[in-house]
KOLSESE-740252 format. One line per 3 residues: number of its first residue (from 1); for each residue x, y, z of C-alpha. Coordinates in steps of 0.5 Angstrom, whole numbers, plus 500, padded with zeros to 3 digits. Example, Ala and Ser with C-alpha at 12.3 -4.5 7.8 and 13.67 -1.06 7.14 Angstrom:
KOLSESE-740252
1> 525 491 516 | 527 498 514;
end
This chain:
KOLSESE-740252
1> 435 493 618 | 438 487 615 | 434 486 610;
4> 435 492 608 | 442 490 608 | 441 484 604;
7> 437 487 599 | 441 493 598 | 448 488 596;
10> 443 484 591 | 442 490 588 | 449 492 587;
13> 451 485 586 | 445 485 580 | 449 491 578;
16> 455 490 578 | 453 484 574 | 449 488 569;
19> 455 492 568 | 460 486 566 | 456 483 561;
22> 454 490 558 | 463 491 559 | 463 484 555;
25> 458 486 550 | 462 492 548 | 469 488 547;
28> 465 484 542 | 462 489 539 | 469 493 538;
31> 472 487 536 | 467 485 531 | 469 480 525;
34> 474 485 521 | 479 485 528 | 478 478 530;
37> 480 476 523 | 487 480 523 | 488 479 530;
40> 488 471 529 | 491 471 522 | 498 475 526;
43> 498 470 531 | 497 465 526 | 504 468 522;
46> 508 469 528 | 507 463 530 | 509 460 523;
49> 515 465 524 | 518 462 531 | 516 455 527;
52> 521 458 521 | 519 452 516 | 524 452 510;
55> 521 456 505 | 521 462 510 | 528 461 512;
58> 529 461 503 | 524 466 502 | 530 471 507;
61> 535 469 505 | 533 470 498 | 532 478 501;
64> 538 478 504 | 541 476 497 | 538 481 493;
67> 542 486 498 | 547 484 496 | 546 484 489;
70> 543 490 489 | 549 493 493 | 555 489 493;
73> 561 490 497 | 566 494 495 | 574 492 496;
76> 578 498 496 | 584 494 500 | 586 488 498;
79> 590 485 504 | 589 478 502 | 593 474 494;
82> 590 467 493 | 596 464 490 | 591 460 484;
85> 593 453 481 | 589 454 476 | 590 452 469;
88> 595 454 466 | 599 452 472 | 596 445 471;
91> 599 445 464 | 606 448 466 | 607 444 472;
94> 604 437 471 | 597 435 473 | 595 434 481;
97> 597 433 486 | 603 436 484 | 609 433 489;
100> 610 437 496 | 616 438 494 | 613 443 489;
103> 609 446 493 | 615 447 498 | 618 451 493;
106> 612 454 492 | 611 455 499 | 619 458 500;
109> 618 463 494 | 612 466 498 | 615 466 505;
112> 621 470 500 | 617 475 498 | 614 478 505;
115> 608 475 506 | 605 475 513 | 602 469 513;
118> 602 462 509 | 593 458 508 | 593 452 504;
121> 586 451 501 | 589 444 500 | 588 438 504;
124> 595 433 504 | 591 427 508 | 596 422 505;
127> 603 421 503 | 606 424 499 | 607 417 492;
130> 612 422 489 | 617 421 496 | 624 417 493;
133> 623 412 497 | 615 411 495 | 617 411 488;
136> 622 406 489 | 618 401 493 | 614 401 487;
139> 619 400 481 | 621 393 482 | 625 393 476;
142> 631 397 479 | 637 395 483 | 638 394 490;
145> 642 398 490 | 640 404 487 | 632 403 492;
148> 637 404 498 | 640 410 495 | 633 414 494;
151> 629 410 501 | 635 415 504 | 633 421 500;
154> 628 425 505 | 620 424 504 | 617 430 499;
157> 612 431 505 | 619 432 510 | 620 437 504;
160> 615 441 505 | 614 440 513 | 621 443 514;
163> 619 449 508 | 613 450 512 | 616 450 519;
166> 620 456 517 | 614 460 515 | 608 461 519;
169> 604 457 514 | 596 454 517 | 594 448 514;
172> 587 446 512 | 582 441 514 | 576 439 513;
175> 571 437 518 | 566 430 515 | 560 426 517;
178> 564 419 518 | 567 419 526 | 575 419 526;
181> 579 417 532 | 582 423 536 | 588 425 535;
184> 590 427 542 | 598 428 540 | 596 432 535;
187> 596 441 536 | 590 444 537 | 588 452 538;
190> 586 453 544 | 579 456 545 | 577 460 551;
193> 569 462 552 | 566 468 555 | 560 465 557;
196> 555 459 557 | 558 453 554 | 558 454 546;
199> 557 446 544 | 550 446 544 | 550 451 539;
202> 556 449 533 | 555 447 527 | 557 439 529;
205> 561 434 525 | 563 427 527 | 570 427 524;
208> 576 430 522 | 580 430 515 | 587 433 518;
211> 594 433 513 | 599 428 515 | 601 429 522;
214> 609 430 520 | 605 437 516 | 601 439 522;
217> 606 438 526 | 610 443 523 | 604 449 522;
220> 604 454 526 | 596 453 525 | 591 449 523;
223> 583 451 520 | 577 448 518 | 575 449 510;
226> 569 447 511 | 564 452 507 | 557 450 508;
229> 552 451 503 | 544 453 505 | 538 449 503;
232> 538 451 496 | 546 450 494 | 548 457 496;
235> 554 459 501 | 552 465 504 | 555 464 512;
238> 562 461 513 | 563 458 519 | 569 461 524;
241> 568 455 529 | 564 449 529 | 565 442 533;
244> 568 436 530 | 568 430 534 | 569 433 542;
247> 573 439 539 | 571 446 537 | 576 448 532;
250> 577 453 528 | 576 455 521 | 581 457 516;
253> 581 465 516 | 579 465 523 | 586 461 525;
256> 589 466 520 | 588 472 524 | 590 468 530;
259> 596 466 527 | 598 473 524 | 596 476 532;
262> 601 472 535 | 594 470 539 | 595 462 542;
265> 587 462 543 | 581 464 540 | 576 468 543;
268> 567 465 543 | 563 470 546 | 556 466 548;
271> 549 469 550 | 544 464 552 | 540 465 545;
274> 547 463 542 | 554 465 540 | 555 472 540;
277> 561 473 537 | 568 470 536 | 576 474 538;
280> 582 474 536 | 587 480 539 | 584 487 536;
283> 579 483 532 | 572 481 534 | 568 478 529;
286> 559 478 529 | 556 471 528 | 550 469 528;
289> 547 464 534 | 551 458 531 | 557 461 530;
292> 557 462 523 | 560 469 520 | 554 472 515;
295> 559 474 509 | 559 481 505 | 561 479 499;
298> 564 483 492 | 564 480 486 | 568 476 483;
301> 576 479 482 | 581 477 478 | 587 483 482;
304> 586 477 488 | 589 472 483 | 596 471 481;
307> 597 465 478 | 602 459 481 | 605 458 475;
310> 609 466 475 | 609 465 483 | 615 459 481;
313> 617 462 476 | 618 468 479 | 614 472 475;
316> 611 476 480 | 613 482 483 | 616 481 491;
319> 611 487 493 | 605 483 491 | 606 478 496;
322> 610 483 501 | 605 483 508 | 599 479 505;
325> 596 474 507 | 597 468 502 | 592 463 500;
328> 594 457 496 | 588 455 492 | 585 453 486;
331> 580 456 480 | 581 450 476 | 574 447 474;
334> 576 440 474 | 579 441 481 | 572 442 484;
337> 572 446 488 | 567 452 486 | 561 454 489;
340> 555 459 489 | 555 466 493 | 549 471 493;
343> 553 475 488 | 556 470 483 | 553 464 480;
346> 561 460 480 | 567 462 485 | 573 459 487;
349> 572 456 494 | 578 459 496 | 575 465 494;
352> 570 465 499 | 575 464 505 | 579 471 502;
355> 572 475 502 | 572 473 509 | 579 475 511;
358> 578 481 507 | 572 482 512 | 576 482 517;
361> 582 486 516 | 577 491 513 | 571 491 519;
364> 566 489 513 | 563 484 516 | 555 483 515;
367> 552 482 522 | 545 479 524 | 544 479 531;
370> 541 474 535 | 536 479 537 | 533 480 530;
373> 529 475 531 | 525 478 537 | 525 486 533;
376> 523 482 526 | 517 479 531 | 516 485 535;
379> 515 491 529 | 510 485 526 | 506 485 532;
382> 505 492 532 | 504 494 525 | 499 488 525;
385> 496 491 531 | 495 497 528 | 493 495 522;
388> 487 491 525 | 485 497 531 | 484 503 526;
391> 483 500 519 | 474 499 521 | 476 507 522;
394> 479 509 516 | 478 508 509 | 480 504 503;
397> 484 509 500 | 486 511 507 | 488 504 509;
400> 492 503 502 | 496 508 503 | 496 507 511;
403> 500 500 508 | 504 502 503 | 507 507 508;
406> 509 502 512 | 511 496 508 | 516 503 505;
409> 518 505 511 | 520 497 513 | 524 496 507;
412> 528 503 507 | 529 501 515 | 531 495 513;
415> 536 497 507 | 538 503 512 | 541 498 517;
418> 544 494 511 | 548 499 507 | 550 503 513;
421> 552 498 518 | 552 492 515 | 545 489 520;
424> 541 484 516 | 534 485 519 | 529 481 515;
427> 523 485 511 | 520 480 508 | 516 476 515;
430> 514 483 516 | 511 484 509 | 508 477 508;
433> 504 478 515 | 502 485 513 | 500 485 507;
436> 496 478 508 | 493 482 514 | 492 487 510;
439> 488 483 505 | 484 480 509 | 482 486 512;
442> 481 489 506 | 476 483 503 | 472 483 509;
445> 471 490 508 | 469 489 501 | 465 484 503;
448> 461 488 508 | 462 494 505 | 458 490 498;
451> 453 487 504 | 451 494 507 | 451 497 500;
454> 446 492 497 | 442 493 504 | 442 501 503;
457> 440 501 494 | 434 496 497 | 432 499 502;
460> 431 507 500 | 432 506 492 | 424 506 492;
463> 425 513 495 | 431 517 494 | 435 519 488;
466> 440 515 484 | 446 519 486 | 443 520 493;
469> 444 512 493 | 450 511 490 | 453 516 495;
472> 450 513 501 | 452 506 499 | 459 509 498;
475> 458 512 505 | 454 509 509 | 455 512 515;
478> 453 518 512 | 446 515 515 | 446 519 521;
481> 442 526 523 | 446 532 521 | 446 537 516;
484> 452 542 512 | 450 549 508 | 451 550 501;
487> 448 554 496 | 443 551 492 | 437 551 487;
490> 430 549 490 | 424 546 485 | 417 546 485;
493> 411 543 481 | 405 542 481 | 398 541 478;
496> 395 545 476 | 386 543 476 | 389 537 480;
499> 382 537 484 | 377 537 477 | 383 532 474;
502> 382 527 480 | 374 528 481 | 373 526 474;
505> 376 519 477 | 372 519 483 | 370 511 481;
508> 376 509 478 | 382 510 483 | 387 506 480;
511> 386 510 474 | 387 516 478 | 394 512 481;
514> 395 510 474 | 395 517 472 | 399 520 477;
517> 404 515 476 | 404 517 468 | 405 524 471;
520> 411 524 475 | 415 519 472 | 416 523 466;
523> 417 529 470 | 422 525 475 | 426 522 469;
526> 427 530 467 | 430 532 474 | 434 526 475;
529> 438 526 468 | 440 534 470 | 443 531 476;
532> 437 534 481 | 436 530 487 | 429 528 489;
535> 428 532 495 | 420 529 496 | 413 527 493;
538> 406 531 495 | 401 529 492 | 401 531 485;
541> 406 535 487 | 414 535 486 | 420 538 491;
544> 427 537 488 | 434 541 489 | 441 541 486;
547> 448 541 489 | 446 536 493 | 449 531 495;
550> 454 531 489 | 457 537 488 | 453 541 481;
553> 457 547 479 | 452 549 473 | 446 546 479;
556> 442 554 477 | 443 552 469 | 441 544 470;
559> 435 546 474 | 432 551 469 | 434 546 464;
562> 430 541 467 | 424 545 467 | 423 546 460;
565> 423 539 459 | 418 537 464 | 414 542 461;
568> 416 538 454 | 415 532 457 | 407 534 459;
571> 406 537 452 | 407 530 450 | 403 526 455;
574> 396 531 453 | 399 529 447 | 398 522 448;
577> 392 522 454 | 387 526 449 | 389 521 443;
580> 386 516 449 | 380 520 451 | 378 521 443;
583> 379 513 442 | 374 512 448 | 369 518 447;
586> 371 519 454 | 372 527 456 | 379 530 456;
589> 382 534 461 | 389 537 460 | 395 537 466;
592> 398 543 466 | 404 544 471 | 407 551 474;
595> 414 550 477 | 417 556 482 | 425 556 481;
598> 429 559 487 | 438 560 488 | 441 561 495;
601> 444 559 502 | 441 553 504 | 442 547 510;
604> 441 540 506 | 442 534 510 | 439 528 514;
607> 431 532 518 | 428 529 522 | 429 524 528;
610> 432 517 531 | 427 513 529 | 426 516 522;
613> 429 522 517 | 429 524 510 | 435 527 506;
616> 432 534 506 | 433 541 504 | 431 547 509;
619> 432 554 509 | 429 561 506 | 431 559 499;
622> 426 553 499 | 421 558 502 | 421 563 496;
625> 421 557 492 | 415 555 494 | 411 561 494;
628> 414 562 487 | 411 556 483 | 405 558 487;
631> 404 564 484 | 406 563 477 | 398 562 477;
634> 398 570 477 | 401 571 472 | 399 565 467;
637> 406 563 466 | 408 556 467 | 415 557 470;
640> 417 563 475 | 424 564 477 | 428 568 483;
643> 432 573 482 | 439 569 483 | 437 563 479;
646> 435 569 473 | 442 572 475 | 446 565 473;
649> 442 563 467 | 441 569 463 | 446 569 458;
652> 444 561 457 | 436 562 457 | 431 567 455;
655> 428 570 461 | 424 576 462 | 423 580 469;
658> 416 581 470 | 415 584 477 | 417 586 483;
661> 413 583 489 | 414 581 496 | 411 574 498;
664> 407 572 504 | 411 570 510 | 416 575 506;
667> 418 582 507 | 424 583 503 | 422 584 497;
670> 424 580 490 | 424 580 483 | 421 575 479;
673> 423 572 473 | 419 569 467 | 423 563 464;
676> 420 562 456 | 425 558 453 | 433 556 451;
679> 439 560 449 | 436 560 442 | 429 563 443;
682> 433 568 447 | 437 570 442 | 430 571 436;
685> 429 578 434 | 422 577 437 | 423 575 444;
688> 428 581 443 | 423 586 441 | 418 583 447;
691> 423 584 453 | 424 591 450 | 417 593 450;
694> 416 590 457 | 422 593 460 | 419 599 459;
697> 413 598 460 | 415 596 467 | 420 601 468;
700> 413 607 466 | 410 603 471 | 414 604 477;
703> 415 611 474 | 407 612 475 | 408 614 468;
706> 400 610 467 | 399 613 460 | 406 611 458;
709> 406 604 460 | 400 602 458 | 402 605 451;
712> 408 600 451 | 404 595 454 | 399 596 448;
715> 405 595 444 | 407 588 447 | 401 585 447;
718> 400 587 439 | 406 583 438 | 405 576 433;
721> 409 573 439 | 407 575 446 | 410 568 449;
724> 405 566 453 | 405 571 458 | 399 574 455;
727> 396 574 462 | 401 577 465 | 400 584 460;
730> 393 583 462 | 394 583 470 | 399 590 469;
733> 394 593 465 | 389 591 471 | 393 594 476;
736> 394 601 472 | 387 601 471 | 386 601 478;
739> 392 605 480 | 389 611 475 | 383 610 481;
742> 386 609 487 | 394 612 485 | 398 608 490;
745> 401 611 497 | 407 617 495 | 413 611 499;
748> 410 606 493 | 416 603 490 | 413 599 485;
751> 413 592 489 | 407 589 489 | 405 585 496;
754> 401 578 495 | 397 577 502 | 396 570 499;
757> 400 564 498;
end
């Protein structure tokens, strides 16, 4: 019992063994080199996308550009006026820096008009050298008396600072790369987190260029005007709070909004994949994981502008400036301070921190969400995979489609997001990863395809049509066991006296190859170049259809046509073989051939078995073919033709109905046709006068009228042309002869039966 026992679990185990490996064998088998190919390069293109090298950040960018400049932003509300010190106000006023105490008059006719809120895109880092005492200590030849009198006049940055204290002005500051010490006297905005701790994520500098601290004192707030360009120069992310030194500080346009909400802190919203987002009273604004705001720019707009110049000079209309927010700033050149966008090549700096205001107020922000990244990978992976999973299954025009549908679908999903709800999602990853994918499925694939189709011309153009061939090297899986039903034109040929042909090369057998060689060629060459199919060779005789496998909407004509011209092609070869014989004194054997034509239903397909078939055709159509060409011996005319083949051809070639008959193996009756020739045999007065005589010497025959058909027959048979049908005259009159002896049974209907095939 136990060793039963043993045995048993051994033989399971084997089992079990077997069935693992043949598991194994199956998935290798699935994946095969097309799958494993696309699968390594996706991973190979989502590891490089986690990796983000430069160009691949460049090459997004640039897409999210195009956005833009396809669809830039459209300002309909223009909550912000950037005061401009532009040229003209250079060449009014003098060249800059202008004294404070100007720009305190400026900030003064601002405040005047109603304006919510005061930036300066301006630093003031150093004393004012316009400032009295300034100028007096540097203006030795004046008097003591009159140095003291201007050292107790109040500094032009006391000026400005008391201008600026009456007002809700913010000041600018610039965040640099050289460590400054910290300044803890000094104001700052407070700034409250809603999760994890944002400094590892902020963009950070190691110092601080601030205005003179009489200034910053005396702002109601104090903002950072860094911009940031990206790699290639352009400013397309503005940053609303970074880190300079051990401090998070806001940026100019975020320190607006909290002045003007009347906040006393900024809001930053964290994830653990990074800042989320930052807020301010009524206000929250999306950035990205390093807390950078994606700017949704409008072209440059010269209605933002009013010259400084006018300003001064009151020259601008109190309700310009009235519940705006003022930015003071410059659009002269010299003053450099202009930078590239994604939708102009130039704008003011102090432009670019207006757009961003107007996104604000305007809730026009663009967005990428920190989870973008994990959607862009995701949709890449999976489109990737279906490629790679159905692409052995479909198609090359298939697959095209199949990828140009998805990387259309993409790119409108991403523009979708875009103008709908300002989220930049990235389609230039997925379409890059695809459509290498893609590619590389699509050369392998060519490859193969190249590969089986050489292995299929190789392996059957020695046996099969061209056409059938080229149709299987296209479509190799049509190699399989199968067939359809289609109406089709069967031919046959053969040999007439093939026997007495091959006994006279009974001691020259290759002669006898050579010969049949010299035999089919020509005949195969007249069925192939009409689009006939070369079904089989059998013997010296020959078996070919029409309609298959390439469709053939003229397949009765062409097979009629072929005919014709293998009886051509073997009038010239006797031409050619009796010269031969002449010159060798041997004796000279003609070839002759018959041919059976037949139209109808038939099954064309791979016949046979697993371990061998043949593209043949079957049915009751290939029969009567066959039975056809056979006895186009009795009746001494070289090509027979069915009813339905007749039928197609009749206004194309000269045919001639020469019986009604039933065949062996057949009990419904057929009537057979004579083919003689083309179109213009068909239309001669003589093949004209010879089908009448015929006709009504069959139409007296089926009547018994004997005297009256052997009179038409007679008169046919006078005829100077009887085209070769001769035989056929002689075989009617037999058939009256005996009829007159033996009259045929009261049911006859005329159909001659032929017991033989």
């Amino acid at each position: 019992m136990a060793n039963k026992i043993a045995q048993r679990l051994k033989l399971l185990r084997e089992k079990r063994r077997a069935s693992q490996k043949q598991r194994r064998f199956n998935l290798l088998k699935w994946f095969g080199l097309r799958r494993t190919s696309g699968f390594l390069l996706l991973a190979a293109f989502i590891a490089l996308r986690i990796w983000d090298p430069a160009q691949l950040e460049n090459l997004r960018l640039r897409g999210f550009d195009l956005y833009q400049t396809l669809k830039p932003r459209v300002a309909k509300l223009k909550p912000v006026v950037i005061v401009d010190i532009d040229e003209a106000s250079l060449q009014a006023m003098g060249q800059w820096p202008w004294p404070r105490t100007l720009l305190a008059e400026l900030t003064d006719k601002i405040q005047a008009a109603g304006s919510a809120a005061i930036g300066f895109d301006i630093i003031m880092s150093e004393p004012d050298r316009m400032s009295p005492a300034l100028v007096a200590n540097s203006l030795p030849q004046i008097d003591a008396q009159t140095r003291a009198k201007m050292k107790e006049f109040p500094s032009n940055d006391d000026v400005l600072a008391q201008s600026i204290a009456k007002s809700r002005v913010i000041l600018g500051q610039s965040a640099i790369v050289t460590a400054t010490p910290d300044a803890p006297e000094m104001p700052r905005t407070g700034i409250a987190t809603i999760g994890p701790d944002p400094s590892p994520f902020l963009i950070s500098f190691d110092g601080m260029l601030r205005n003179m601290p009489v200034l910053e004192t005396a702002a109601a707030g104090r903002g950072v005007l860094t911009l940031r360009s990206e790699r290639d120069g352009v400013v397309r992310r503005v940053p609303l709070v970074m880190k300079a030194g051990d401090q998070i500080v806001p940026a100019m346009s975020l320190e607006m909004l909290r002045v003007v909400t009347g906040s006393g802190a900024i809001l930053i919203r964290t994830d653990p994949v990074g800042i989320r987002a930052v807020a301010v009273p009524g206000l929250e604004l999306p950035t990205d994981e390093n807390g950078q705001m994606w700017v949704n720019y409008t072209r440059q707009d010269a209605g933002r502008y009013v010259s400084a110049k006018d300003v001064l000079e009151g020259k601008i209309p109190a309700d310009r400036l009235a519940g705006r927010l003022v930015l003071i700033g410059t659009s002269a050149v010299g003053l450099l301070d202009i930078k590239a966008t994604p939708v102009e090549t130039a704008m003011p700096g102090v432009e670019i921190h207006a757009q961003v205001l107007e996104n604000a107020l305007t809730q026009s922000v663009l967005s990428r969400p920190n989870y973008a990244v994990g959607v862009e990978i995701v949709v890449t992976a999976l489109v990737g995979i279906i490629l790679v999973v159905v692409s052995p299954w479909i198609g090359a025009m298939t697959l095209i489609a199949l990828g140009l549908s998805i990387a259309a679908l993409l790119a409108a999903s991403s523009w979708y997001m875009y103008t709908q709800h300002g989220l930049l999602f990235d389609v230039t990853f997925p379409l890059i990863a695809i459509f290498a994918t893609y590619m590389t499925l699509v050369f392998i694939n060519y490859f193969r395809e190249q590969a089986d189709r050489r292995r299929i011309r190789s392996a059957f153009s020695r046996y099969l049509s061209p056409d059938l061939v080229e149709q299987l090297a296209n479509s190799p899986k049509k190699l399989v066991l199968g067939g359809e039903t289609r109406t089709m034109t069967i031919l046959f040929s053969d040999v007439r006296g093939f026997t007495t042909i091959s006994e006279s090369f009974k001691d020259d057998p290759q002669g006898l190859t050579l010969l049949m060689n010299r035999l089919l060629t020509p005949l195969t060459n007249a069925i192939v170049e009409r689009k006939g199919t070369i079904d089989k060779y059998i013997g010296d005789a020959i078996m070919a259809f029409w309609n298959a496998p390439l469709d053939d909407n003229d397949h009765e004509s062409h097979a009629c046509a072929a005919a014709l011209d293998m009886l051509r092609k073997m009038s010239e070869l006797n031409r050619e073989r009796q010269a031969e014989a002449q010159e060798d004194g041997k004796p000279f054997f003609p070839i002759n051939i018959g041919l059976g034509i037949n139209t109808g239903t038939c099954v064309v397909g791979n016949m046979g078995s697993d371990l061998r078939f043949d593209y043949s055709v079957l049915g009751d159509s290939v029969n009567l073919a066959s039975r056809l060409e056979s006895r186009s011996k009795s009746y001494g005319t070289p090509i027979i033709l069915g009813a339905k083949t007749a039928e197609k051809v009749g206004d194309k070639f000269a045919t001639i109905q020469i019986d009604f008959i039933t065949v062996k193996g057949k009990t419904e009756p057929e009537s057979v046709y004579a083919l003689i020739g083309d179109e213009a045999v068909a239309k001669s007065d003589e093949f004209t006068s010879f089908v009448a005589l015929v006709k009504d010497m069959m139409g007296r025959y089926r009547q018994r009228d004997w005297p009256g058909a052997e009179r038409a027959l007679q008169q046919a048979k006078s005829l100077p042309q009887t085209f070769g049908l001769t035989d056929m005259l002689d075989l009617y009159q037999a058939r009256i002869d005996a009829f007159r002896v033996t009259p045929p049974p009261a049911q006859w209907d005329g159909v001659f039966a032929f017991d033989t095939k």
